[in-house]
VOPAGU-2260 file (C-alpha; in pm, 1 decimal, decimal comma):
REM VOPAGU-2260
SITE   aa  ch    i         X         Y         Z
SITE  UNK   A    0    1391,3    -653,0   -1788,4
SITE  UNK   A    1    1135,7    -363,9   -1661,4
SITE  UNK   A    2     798,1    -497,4   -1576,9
SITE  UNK   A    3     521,0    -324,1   -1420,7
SITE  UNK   A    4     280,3    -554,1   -1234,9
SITE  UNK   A    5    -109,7    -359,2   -1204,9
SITE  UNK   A    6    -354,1    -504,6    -925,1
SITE  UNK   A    7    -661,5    -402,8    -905,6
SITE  UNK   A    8    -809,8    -306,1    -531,8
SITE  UNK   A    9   -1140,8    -263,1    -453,3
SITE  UNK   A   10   -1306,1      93,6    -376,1
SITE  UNK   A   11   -1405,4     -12,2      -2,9
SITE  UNK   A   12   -1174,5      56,6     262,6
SITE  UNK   A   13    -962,1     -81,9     379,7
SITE  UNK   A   14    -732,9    -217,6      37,8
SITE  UNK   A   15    -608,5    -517,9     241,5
SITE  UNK   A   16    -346,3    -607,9     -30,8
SITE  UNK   A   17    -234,8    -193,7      17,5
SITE  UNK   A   18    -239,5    -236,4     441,3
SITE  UNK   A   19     -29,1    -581,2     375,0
SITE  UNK   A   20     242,7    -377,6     168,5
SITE  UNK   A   21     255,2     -53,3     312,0
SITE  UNK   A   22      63,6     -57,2     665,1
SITE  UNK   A   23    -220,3      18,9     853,7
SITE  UNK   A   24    -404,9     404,4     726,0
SITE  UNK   A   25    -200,0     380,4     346,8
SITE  UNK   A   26    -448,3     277,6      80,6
SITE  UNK   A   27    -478,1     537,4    -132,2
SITE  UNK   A   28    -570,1     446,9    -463,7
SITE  UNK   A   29    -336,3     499,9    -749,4
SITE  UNK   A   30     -40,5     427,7    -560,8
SITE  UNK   A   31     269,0     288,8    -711,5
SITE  UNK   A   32     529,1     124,4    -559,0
SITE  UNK   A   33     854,9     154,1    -723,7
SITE  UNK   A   34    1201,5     -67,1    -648,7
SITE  UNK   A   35    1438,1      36,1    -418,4
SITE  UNK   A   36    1678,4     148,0    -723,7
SITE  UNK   A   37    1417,0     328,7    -923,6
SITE  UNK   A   38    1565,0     649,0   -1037,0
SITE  UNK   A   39    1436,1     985,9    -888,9
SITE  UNK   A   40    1199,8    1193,8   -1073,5
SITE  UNK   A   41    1240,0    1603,9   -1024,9
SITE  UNK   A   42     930,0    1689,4    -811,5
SITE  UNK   A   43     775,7    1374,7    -749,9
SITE  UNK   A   44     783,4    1313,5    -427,3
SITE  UNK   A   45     862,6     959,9    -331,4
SITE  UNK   A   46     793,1     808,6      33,1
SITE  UNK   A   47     864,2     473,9     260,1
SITE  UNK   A   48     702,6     287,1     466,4
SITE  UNK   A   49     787,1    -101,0     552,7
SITE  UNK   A   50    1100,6     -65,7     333,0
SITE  UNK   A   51     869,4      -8,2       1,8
SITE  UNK   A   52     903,7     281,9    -195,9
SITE  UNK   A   53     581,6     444,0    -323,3
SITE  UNK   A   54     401,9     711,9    -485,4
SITE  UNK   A   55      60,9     758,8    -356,8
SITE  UNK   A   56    -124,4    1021,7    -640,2
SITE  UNK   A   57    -209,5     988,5    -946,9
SITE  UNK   A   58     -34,6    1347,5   -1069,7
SITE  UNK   A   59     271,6    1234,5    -921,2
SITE  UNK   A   60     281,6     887,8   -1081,4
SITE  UNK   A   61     189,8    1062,0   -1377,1
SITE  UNK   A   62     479,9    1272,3   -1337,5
SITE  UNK   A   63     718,4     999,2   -1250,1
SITE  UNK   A   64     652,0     800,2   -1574,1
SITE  UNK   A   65     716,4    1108,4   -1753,1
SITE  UNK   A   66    1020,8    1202,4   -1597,2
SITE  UNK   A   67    1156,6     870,2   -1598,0
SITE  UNK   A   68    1059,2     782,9   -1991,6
SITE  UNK   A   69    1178,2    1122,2   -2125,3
SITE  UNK   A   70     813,4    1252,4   -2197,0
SITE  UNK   A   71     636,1    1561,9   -2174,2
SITE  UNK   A   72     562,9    1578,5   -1809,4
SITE  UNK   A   73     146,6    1633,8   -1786,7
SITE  UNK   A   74     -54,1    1944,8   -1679,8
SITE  UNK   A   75    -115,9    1986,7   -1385,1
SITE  UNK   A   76     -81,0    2042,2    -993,2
């Protein structure tokens, strides 16, 4: 079963709950961590850091939810 599990972080700086999954200086907000055998989306580019996979903008995640769902990809950067 998919399931896509949204938390919440606060605007200050620094996200602990982002630091805690991805390290120290990554806390951008959207990000979106995907599994480790999510499939690739054509332009999106996807990055690691402590073994978790994650896209950190919101046109990318856009973008990747597209791609991935057969969609109309959105305008854009």
């Amino acid at each position: 079963m998919e399931t896509l599990d949204i938390q919440r972080q606060g605007i200050a700086y620094p996200r602990p709950a982002l630091v805690a999954l991805l390290g120290e200086g990554r806390w951008n907000c959207p990000t979106l961590a995907v599994a480790s055998n999510a499939p690739d989306a054509e332009g999106v580019t996807i990055k690691r850091s402590n073994g978790v996979l994650y896209i950190d903008n919101a046109c990318d995640i856009g973008r990747y939810f597209a791609v991935v769902l057969g969609r109309p990809v959105p305008r854009g950067r």
